[in-house]
N, C-alpha and C positions, 0 to 999 in steps of 0.2 A: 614586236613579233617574238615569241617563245618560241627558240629553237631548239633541240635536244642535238648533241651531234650532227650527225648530217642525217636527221630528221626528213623526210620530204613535206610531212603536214606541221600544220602548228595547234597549239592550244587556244579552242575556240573556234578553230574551224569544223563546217558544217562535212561529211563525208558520208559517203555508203558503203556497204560491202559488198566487191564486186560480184560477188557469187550469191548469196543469199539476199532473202527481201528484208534488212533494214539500214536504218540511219540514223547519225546522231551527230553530238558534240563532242570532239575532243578536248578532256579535261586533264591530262597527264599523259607522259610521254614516257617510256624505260628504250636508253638506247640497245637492248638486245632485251631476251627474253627473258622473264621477270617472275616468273609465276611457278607452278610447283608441277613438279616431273609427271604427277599424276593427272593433270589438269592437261599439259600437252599430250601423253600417251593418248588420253580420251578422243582426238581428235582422230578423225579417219585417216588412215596413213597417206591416201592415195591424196589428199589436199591438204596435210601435215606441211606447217611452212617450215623453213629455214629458223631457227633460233638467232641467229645471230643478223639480224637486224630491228629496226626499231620496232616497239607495240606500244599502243595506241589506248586507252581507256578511253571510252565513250558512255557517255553519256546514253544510251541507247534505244529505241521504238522501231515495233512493226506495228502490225497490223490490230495485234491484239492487246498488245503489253506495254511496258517498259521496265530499263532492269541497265542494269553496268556490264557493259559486255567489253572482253581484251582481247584485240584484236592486231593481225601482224602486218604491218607495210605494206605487203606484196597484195594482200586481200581489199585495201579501201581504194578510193577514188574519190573525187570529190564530188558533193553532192550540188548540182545546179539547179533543183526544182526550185528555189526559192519557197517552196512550200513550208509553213511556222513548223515548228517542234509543239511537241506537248510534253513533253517529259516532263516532271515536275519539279524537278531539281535545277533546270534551266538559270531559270529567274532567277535563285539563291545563289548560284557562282558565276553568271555571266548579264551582259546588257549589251545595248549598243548594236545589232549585227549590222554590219557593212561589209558588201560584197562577199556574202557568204562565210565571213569571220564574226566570231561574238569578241567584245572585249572583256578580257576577266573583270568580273566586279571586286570592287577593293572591299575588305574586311574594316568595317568600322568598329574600334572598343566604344563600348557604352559606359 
């Protein structure tokens, strides 16, 4: 189990986000905020998280898309549909899912 700090998810678990319609895998963890001053202003104030706990990179899919979406603690939950991902990146960094966790796949040199 990949922990970051006191992380509450890990890397290769399945989650969503509890407000908005999507879901994904997390692939990396920054234990506070990570990202660029302009990128958090953009968020609407009035659901602006806290900086100072962990974000999440996922892996990420709605309805329409997918794409890398970085996401803060407070906002995921874990996702129990059991329902497959399609993201396409899946398969290339992870295998294995059990009970809603993927295991990272190992890098092999050729």
């Amino acid at each position: 189990m990949a922990v970051v700090g006191n992380a509450k998810y890990q890397i290769g678990q399945v989650v969503r986000h509890r407000i908005y319609p999507f879901r994904g895998v997390i692939f990396d963890v920054d234990p506070a905020f990570n990202n660029t001053e302009e990128w958090y202003q953009s968020i609407p104030e009035d659901v602006r998280p806290s900086k100072d706990q962990p974000f999440y990179h996922l892996l990420a899919e709605n309805a329409e898309t997918e794409y890398i979406a970085y996401v803060s603690e407070q906002n995921l939950e874990p996702d129990e549909s059991d329902e497959p991902l399609r993201h396409s990146q899946v398969p290339e960094l992870f295998e294995d899912l059990q009970d809603g966790v993927f295991r990272f796949r190992f890098l092999q040199e050729h």
